[in-house]
C-alpha positions as CSV (number, residue, x, y, z in Angstrom):
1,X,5.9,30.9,10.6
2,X,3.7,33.4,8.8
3,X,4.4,37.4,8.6
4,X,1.7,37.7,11.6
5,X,3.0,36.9,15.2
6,X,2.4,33.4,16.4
7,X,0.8,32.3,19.5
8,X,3.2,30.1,20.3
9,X,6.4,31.4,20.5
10,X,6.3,35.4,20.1
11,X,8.5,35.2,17.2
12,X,8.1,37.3,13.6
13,X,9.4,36.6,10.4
14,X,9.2,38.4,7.1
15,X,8.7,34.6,5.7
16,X,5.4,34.3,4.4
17,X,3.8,30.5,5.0
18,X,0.5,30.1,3.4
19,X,0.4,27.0,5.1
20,X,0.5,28.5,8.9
21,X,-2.5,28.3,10.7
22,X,-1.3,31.3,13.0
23,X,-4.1,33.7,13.1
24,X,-3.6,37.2,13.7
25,X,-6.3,38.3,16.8
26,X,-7.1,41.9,16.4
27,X,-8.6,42.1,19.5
28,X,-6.4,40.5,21.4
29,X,-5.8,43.7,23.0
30,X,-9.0,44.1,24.4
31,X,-9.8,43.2,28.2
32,X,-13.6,42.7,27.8
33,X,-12.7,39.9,25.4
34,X,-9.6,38.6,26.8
35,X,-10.9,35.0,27.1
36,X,-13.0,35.0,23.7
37,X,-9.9,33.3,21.9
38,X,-9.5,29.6,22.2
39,X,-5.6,29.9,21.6
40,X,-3.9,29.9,25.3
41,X,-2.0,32.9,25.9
42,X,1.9,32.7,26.1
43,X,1.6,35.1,28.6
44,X,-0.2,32.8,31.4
45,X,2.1,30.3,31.2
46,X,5.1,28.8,29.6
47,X,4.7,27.5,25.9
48,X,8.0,25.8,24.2
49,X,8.2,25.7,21.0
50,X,8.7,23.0,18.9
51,X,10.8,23.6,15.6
52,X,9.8,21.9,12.5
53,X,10.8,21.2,8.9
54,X,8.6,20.2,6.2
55,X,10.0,19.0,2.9
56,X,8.6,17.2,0.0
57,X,10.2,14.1,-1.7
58,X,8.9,12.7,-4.7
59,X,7.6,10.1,-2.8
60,X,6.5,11.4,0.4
61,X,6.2,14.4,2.7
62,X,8.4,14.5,5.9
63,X,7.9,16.8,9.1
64,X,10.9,17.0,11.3
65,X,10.4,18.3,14.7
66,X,13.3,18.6,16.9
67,X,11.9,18.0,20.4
68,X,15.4,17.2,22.7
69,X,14.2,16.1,26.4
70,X,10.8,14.6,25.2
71,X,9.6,11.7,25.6
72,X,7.9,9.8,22.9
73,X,5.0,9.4,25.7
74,X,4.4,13.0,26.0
75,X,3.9,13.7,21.9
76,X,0.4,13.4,20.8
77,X,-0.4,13.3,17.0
78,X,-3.6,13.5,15.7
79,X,-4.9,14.4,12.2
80,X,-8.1,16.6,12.4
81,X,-10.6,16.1,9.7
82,X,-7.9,14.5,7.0
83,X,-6.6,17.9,6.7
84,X,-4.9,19.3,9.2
85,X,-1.8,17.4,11.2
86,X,-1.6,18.5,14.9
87,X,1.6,17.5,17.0
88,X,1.4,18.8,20.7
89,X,3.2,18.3,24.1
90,X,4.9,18.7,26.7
91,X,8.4,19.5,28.0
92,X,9.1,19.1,31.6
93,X,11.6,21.5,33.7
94,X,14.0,19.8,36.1
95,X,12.4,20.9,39.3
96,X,15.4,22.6,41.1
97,X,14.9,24.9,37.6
98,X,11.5,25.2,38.1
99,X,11.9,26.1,41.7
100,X,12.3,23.6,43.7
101,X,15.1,23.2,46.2
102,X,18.1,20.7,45.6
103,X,20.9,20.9,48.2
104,X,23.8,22.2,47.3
105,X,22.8,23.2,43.9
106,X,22.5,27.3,42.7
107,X,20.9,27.6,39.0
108,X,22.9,30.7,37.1
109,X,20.9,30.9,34.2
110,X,18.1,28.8,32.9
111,X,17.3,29.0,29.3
112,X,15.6,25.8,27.7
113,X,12.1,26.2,27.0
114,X,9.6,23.8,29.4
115,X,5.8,23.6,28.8
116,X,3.6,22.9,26.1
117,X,3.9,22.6,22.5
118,X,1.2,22.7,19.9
119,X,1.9,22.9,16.1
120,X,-0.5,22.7,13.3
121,X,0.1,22.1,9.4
122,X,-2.6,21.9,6.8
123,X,-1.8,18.9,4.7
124,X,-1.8,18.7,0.7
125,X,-4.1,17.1,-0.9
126,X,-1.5,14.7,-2.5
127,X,-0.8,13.1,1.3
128,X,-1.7,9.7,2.6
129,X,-2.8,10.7,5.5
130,X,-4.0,7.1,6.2
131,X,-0.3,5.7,5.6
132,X,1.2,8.1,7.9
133,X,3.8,6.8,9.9
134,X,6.0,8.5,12.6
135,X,9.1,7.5,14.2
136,X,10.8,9.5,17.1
137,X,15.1,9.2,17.4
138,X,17.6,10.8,19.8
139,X,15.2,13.8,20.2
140,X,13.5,14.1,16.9
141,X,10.2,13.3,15.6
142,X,10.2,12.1,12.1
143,X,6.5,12.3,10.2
144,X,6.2,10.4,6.9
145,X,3.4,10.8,4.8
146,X,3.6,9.2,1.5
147,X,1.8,11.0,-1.5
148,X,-0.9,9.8,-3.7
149,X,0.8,8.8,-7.4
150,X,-0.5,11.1,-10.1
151,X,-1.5,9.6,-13.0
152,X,-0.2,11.4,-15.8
153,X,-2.9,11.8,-18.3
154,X,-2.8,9.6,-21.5
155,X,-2.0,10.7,-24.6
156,X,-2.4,9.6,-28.0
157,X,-1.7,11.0,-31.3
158,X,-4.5,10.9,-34.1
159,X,-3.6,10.8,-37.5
160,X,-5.0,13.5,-39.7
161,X,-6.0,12.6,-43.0
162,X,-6.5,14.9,-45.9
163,X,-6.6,15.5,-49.7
């Protein structure tokens, strides 16, 4: 998360992420251009979040997501111009949760998120993106892009002659 609020998920940090994509609306608060932005509004509708870890290996970058009720059929990855890795979604709500009516059944409290999920990372330039492969376990989405080996520069020593 960046220090500027996110769209997805109303939470702050004092975590500065150069690599968010969050943008920071400043007229957000203004009616005449309430539907300028092409972010969706957490406010019309319910948006879950999705949490993710990034770390780097020396061989690869992984993205962790943990996304418990999902289905591998309701991810969608894509990669938008090389750069930037996209993973959206969708959690469902069981419908007596949502509403609905199940006999003999009387919800106290309902706290899991449902809805959709959209997260965005800028990739380095170091990443594979064509070699990308993702695998999704027991709730959790596992991203693997391998880096590009850099070649250390060669070196070699010249011999100074001299009287």
């Amino acid at each position: 998360m960046s220090i500027i609020p996110s769209f997805f998920g109303d939470r702050r940090t004092n975590v500065f992420d150069p690599l968010s994509l969050d943008i920071w609306d400043p007229f957000e608060k203004c009616p005449f251009l309430k539907n300028v932005t092409s972010f969706p509004n957490p406010s019309e509708g319910s948006f879950a979040t999705a949490r993710i870890d990034w770390k780097e290996t020396p061989e690869a970058h992984v993205f962790q997501a943990d996304l418990p009720g999902v289905k591998k059929e309701d991810v969608k990855m894509e990669v938008e111009d090389g750069k930037v890795l996209k993973i959206s979604g969708e959690r469902s709500r069981d419908a007596a949760a949502a509403g609905g009516e199940e006999k003999d059944v009387e919800w106290h409290h309902v706290e899991r998120d449902a809805g959709k999920f959209l997260r965005r990372f800028r990739l380095p330039e170091n990443a594979k993106v064509d070699e990308m492969k993702a695998v999704m376990e027991n709730g959790v989405l596992t991203v693997t892009l391998p880096k590009v080996e850099v070649k250390k520069p060669q070196v070699k020593a010249i011999e100074i002659s001299g009287a």
